[in-house]
Backbone as a printed PyTorch tensor [residue, N CA C, xyz], in Angstrom:
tensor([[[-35.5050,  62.8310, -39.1650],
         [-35.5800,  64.2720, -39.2700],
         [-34.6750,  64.7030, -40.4250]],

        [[-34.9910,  65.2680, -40.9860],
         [-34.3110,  65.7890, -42.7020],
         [-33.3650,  66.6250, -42.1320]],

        [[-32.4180,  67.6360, -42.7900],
         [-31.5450,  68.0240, -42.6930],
         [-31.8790,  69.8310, -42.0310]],

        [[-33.1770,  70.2180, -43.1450],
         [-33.3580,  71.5850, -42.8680],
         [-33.6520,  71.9070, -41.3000]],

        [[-34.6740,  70.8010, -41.1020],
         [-35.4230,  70.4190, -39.7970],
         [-34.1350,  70.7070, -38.6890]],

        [[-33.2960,  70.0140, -38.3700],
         [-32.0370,  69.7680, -37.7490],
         [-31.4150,  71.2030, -37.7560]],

        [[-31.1630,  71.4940, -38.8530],
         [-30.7240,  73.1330, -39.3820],
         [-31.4600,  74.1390, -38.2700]],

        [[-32.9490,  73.8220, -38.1970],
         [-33.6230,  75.1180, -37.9160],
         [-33.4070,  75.2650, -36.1380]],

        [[-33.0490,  73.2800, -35.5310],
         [-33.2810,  73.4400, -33.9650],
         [-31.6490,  73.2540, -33.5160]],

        [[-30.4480,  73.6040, -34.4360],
         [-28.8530,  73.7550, -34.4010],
         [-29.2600,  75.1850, -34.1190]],

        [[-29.7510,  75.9570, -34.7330],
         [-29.6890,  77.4570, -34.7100],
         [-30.2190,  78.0380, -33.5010]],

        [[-31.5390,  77.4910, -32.8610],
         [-32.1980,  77.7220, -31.4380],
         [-31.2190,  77.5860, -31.1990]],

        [[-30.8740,  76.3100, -30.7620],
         [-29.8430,  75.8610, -29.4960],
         [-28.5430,  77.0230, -29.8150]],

        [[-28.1380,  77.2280, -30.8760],
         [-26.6820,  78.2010, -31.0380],
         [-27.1950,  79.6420, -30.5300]],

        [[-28.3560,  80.1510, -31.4380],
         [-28.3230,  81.5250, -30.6450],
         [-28.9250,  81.4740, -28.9600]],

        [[-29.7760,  80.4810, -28.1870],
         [-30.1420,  80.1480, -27.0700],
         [-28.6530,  80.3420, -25.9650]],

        [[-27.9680,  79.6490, -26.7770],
         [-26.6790,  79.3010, -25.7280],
         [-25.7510,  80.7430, -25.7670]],

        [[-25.5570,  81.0570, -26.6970],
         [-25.0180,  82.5570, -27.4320],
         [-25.4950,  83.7930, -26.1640]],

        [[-26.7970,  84.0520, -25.9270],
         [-27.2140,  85.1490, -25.1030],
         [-27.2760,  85.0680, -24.0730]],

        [[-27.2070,  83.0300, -23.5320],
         [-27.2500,  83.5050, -22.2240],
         [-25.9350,  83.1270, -21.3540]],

        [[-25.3540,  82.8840, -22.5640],
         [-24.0060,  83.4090, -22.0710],
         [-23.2640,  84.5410, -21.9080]],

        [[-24.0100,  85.2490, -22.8310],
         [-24.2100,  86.9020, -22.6310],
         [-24.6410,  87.5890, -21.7920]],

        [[-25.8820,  86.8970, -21.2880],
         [-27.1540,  87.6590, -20.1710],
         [-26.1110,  87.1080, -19.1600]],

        [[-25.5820,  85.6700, -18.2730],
         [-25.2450,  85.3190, -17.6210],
         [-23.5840,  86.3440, -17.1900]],

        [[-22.6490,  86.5480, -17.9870],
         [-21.7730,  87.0340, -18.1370],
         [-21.9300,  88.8150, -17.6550]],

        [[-23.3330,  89.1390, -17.5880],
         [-23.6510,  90.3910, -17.5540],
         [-23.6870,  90.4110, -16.3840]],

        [[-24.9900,  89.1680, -15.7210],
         [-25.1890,  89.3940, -14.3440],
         [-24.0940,  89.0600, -13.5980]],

        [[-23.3380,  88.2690, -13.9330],
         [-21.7970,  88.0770, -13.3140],
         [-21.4060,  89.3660, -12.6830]],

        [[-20.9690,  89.6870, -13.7110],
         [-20.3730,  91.4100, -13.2980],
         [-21.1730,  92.0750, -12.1430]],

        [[-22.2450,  92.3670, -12.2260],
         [-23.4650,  92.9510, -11.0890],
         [-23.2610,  92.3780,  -9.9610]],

        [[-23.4540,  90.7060,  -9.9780],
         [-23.3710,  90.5760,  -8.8340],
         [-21.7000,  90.0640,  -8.2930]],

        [[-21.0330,  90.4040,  -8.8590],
         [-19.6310,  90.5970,  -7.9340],
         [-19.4130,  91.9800,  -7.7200]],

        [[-20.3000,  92.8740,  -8.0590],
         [-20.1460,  94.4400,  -7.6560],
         [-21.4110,  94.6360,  -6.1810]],

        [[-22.3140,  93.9710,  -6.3150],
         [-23.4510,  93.8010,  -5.3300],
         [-22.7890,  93.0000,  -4.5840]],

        [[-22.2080,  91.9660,  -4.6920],
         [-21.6440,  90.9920,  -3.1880],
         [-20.6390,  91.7910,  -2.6200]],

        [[-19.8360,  92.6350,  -3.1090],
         [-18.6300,  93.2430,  -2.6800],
         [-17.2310,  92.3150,  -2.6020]],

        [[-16.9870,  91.5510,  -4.0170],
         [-16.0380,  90.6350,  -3.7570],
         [-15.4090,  91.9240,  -3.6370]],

        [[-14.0670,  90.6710,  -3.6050],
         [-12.4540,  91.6340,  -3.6360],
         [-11.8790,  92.3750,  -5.0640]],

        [[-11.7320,  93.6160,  -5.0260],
         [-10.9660,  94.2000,  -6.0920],
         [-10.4130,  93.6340,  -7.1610]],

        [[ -9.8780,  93.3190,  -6.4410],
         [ -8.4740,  92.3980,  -7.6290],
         [ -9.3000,  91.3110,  -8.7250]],

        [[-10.2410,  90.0970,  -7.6340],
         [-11.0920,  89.3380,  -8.0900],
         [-12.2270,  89.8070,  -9.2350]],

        [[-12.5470,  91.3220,  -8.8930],
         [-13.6440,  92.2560,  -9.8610],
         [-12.7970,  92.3770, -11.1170]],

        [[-11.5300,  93.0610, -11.0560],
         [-10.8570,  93.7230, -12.2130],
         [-10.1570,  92.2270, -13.0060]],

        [[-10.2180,  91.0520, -12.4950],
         [ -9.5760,  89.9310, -13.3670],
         [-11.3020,  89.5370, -13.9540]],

        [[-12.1640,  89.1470, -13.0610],
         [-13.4770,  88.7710, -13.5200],
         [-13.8290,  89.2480, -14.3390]],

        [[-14.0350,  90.8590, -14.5620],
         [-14.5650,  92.0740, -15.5250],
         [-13.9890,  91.4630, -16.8010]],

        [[-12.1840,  91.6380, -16.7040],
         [-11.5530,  90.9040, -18.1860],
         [-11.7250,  89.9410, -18.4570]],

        [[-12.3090,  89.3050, -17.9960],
         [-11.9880,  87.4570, -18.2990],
         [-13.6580,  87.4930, -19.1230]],

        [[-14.7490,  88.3320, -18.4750],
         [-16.2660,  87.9800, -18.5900],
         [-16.2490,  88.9800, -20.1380]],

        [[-15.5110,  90.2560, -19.7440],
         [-15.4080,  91.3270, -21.4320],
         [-15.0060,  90.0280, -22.8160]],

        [[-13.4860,  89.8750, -21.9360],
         [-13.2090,  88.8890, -23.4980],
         [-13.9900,  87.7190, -23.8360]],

        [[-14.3540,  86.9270, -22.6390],
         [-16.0230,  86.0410, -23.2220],
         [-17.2660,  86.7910, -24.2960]],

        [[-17.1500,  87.6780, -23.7090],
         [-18.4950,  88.5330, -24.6220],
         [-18.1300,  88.5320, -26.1010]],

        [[-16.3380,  89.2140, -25.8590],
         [-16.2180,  89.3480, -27.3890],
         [-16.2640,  87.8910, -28.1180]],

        [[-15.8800,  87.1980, -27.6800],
         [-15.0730,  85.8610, -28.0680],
         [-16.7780,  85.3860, -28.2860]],

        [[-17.9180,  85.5720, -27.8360],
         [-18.8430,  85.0920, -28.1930],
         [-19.1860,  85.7600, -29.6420]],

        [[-19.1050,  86.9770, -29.2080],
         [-19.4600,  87.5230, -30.9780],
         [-18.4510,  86.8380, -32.2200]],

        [[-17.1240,  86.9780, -32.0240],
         [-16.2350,  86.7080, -32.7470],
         [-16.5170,  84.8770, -32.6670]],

        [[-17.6690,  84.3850, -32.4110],
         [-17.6990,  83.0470, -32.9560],
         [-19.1310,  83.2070, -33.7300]],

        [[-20.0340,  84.1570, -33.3890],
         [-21.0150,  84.7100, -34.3600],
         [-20.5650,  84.4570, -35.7080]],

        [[-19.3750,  85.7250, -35.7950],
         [-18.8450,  86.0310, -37.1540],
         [-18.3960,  85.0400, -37.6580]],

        [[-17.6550,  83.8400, -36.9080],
         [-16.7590,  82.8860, -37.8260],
         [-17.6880,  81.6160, -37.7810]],

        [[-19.1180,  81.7360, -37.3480],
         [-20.2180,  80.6530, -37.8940],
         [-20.8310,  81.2720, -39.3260]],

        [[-21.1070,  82.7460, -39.0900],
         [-21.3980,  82.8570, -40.2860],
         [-20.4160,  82.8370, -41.5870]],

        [[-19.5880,  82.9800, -41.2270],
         [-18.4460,  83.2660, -42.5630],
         [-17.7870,  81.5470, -42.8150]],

        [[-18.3070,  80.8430, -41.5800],
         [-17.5890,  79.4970, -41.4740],
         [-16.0460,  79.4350, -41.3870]],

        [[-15.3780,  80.8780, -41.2850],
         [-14.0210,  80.3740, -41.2450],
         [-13.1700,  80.7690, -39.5130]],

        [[-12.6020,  81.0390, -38.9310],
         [-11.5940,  81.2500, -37.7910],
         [-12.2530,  80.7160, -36.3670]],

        [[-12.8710,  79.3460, -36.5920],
         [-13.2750,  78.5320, -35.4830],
         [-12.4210,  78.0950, -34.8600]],

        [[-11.3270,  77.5540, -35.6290],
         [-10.0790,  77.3580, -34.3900],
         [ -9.5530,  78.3340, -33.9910]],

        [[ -9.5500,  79.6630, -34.3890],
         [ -8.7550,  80.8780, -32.7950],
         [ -9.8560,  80.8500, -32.2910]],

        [[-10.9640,  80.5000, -32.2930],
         [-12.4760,  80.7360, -31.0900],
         [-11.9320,  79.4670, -30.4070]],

        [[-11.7640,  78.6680, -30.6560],
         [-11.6560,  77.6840, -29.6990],
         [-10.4990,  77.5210, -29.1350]],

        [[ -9.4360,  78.0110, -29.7990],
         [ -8.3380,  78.3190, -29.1810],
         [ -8.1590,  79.5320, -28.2540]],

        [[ -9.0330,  80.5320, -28.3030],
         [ -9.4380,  81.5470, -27.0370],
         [-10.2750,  81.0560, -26.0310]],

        [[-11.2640,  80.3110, -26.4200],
         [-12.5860,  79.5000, -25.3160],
         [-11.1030,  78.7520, -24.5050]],

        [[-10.3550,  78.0360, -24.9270],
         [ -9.8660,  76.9970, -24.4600],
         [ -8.6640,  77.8680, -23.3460]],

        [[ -8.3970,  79.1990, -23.8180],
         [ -7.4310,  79.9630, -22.9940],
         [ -7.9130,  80.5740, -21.9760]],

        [[ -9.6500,  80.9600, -22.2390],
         [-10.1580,  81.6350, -20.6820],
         [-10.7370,  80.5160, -20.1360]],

        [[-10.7830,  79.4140, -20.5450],
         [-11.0890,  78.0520, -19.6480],
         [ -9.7340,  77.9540, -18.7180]],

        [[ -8.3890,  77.7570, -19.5380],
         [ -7.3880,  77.8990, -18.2770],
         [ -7.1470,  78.7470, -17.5620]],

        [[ -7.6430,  80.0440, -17.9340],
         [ -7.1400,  81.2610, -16.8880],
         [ -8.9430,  81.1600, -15.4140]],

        [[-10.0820,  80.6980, -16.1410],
         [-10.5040,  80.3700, -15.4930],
         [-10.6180,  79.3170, -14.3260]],

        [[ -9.7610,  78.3390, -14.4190],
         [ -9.1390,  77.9250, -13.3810],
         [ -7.8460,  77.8680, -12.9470]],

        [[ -7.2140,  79.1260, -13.4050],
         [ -5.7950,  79.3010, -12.6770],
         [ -6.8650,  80.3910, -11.8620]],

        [[ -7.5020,  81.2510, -11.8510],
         [ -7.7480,  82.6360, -11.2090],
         [ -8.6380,  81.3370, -10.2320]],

        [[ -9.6500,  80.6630, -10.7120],
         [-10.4630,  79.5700,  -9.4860],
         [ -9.0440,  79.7500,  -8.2520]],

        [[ -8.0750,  78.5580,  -8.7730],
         [ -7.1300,  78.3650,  -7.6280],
         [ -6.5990,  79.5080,  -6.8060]],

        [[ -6.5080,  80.7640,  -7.3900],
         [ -5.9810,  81.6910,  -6.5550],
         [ -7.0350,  82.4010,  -5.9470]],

        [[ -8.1580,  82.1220,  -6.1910],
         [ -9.0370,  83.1490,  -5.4040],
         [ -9.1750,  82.0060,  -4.0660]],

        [[ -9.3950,  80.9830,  -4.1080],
         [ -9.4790,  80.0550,  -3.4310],
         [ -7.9820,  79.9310,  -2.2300]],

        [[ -7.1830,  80.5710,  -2.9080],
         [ -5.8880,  80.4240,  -2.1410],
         [ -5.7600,  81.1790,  -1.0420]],

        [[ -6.6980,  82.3490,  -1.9580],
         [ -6.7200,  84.0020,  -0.8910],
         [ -8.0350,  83.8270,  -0.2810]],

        [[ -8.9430,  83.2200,  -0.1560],
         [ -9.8690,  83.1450,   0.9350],
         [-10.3350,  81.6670,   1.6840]],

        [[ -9.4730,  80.5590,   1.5620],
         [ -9.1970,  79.3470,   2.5080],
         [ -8.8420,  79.8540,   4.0500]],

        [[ -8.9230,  79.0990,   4.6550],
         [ -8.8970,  79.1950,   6.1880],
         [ -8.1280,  77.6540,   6.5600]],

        [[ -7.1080,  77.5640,   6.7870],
         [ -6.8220,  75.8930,   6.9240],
         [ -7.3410,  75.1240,   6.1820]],

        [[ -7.3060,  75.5780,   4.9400],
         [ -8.1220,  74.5450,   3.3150],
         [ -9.3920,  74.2480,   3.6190]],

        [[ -9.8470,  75.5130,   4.0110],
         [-11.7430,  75.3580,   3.5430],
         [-11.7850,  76.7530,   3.4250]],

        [[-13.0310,  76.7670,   2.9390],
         [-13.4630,  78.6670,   2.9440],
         [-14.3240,  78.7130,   4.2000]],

        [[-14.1300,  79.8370,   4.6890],
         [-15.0310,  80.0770,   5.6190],
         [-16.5220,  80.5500,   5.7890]],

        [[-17.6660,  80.1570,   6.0750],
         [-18.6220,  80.6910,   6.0430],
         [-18.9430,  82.1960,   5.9590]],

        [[-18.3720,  82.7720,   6.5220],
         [-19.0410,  84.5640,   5.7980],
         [-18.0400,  84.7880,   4.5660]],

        [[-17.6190,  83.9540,   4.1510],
         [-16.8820,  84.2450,   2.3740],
         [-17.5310,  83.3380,   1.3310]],

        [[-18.0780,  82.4030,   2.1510],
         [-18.8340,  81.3620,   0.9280],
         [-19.8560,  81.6310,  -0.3510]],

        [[-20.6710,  82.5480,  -0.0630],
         [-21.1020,  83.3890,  -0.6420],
         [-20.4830,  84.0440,  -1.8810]],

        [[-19.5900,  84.6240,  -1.7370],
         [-18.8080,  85.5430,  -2.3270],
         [-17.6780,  84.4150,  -3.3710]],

        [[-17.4090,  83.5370,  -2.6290],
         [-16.8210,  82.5550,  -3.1230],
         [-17.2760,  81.9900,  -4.4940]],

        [[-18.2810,  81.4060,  -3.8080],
         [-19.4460,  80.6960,  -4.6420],
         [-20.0570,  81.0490,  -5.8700]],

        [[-20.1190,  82.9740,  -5.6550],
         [-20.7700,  83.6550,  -6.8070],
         [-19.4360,  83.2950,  -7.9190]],

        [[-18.6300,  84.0700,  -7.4780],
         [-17.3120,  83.8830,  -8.3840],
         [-16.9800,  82.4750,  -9.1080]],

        [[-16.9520,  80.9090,  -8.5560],
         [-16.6330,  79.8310,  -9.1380],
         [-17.6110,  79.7830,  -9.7450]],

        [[-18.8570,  79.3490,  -9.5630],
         [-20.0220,  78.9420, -10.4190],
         [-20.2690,  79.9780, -11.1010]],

        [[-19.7270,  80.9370, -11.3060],
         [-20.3510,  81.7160, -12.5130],
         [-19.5680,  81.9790, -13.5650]],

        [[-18.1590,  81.6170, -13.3650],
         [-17.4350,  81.5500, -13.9050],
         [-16.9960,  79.9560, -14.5020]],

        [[-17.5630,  79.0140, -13.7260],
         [-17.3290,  77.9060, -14.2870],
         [-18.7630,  77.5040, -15.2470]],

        [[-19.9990,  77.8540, -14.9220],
         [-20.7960,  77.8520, -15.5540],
         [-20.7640,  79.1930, -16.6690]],

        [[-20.0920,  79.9920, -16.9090],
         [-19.6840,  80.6050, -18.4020],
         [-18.9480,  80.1330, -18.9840]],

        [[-17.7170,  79.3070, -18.7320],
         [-16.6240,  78.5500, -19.3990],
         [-17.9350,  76.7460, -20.0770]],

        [[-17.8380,  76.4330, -19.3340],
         [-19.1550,  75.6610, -20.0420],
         [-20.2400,  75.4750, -21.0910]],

        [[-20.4090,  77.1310, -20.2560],
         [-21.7240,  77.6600, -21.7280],
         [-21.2900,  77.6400, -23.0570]],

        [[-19.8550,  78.1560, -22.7020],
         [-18.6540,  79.0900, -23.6890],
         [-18.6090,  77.8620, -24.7730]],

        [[-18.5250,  77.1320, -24.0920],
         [-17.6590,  75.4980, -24.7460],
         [-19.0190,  74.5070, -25.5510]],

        [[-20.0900,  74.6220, -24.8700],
         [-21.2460,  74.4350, -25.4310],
         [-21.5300,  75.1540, -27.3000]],

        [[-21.2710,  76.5160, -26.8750],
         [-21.9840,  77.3870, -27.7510],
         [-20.5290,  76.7430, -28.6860]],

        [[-19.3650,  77.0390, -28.5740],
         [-18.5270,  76.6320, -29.2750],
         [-18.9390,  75.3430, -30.7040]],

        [[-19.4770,  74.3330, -29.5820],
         [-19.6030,  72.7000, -30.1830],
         [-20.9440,  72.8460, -30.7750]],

        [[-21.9260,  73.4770, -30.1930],
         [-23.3380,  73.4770, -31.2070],
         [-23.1440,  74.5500, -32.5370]],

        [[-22.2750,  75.5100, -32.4220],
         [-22.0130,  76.3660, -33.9140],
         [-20.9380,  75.4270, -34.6310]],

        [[-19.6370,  74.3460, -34.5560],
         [-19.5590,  73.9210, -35.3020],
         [-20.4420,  72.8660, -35.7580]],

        [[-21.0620,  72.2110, -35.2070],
         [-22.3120,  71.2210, -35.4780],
         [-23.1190,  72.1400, -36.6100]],

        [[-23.4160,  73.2050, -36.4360],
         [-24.3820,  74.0100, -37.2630],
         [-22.9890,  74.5150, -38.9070]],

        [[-22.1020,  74.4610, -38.6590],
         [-21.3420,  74.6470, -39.5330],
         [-20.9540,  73.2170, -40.7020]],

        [[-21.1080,  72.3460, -39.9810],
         [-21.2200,  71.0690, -40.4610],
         [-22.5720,  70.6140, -41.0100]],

        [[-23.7570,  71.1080, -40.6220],
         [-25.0040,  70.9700, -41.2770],
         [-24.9580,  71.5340, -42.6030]],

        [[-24.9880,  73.0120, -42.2600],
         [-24.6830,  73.4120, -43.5850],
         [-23.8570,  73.3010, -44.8480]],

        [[-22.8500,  72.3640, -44.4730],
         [-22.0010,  71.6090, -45.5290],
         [-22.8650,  70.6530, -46.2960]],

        [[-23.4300,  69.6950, -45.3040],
         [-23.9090,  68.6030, -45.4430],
         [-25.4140,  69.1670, -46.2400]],

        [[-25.8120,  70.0520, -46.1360],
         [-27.0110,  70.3780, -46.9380],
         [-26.6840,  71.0280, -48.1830]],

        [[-25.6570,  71.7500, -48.0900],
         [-24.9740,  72.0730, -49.4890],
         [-24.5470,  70.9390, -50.2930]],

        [[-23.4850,  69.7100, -50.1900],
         [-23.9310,  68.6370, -50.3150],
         [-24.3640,  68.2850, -51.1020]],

        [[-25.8350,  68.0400, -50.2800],
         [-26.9650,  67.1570, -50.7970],
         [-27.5030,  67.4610, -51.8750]],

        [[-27.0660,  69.3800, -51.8800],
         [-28.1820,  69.8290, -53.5510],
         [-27.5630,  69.8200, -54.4370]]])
């Protein structure tokens, strides 16, 4: 596969991963307002899912400009830890003798996996835009 070729299915996969980490990050929010988590859990989630959003654009900008990929990844890499420091404490505040209890599992559940599956996405979209930043070297390059 030639270089442009590669070029054209780096870019699917970057803007693919890009929106629905966006779309996903959206419905996040909804449905921790529809499950009725806990307050506290809404107003840390809300910030943690806002600065993903931005932090997704602000890796937009620094694929296209090719330059401030390391503060993107050095922010991806900071709501990855606050995403599992807030995991452990939500987990702290709704255990029962170190399990969760069935009428919280739910609520539980929405919160980790959606938050661990945005930190993921996050980290994905991260590694396929420098891959796409590295193509375009490599095709500049070549001419």
């Amino acid at each position: 596969m030639d270089a442009s070729n590669k070029k054209m299915l780096i870019n699917i996969a970057y803007v693919g991963t890009i929106l629905l980490t966006i779309a996903f990050s959206v419905l996040f929010m909804v449905a921790m307002t529809l499950k009725g988590v806990a307050t506290y859990q809404q107003v840390i989630y809300y910030i943690w899912a806002i600065l993903l959003i931005l932090t997704m654009v602000l890796d937009v900008m620094a694929n296209k400009s090719g330059n401030l990929k390391y503060i993107v990844g050095l922010i991806i890499s900071g709501l990855a830890f606050l995403c599992l420091v807030v995991g452990i404490i939500v987990f702290a505040g709704m255990n029962v003798n170190g399990s969760i209890p069935y009428f919280a599992g739910e609520k539980f559940a929405i919160v980790i996996a959606f938050s661990v599956a945005l930190t993921i996405l996050s980290i994905v979209a991260f590694c396929v835009g420098q891959k796409m930043i590295e193509i375009k070297q490599s095709i500049k390059k070549s001419k």
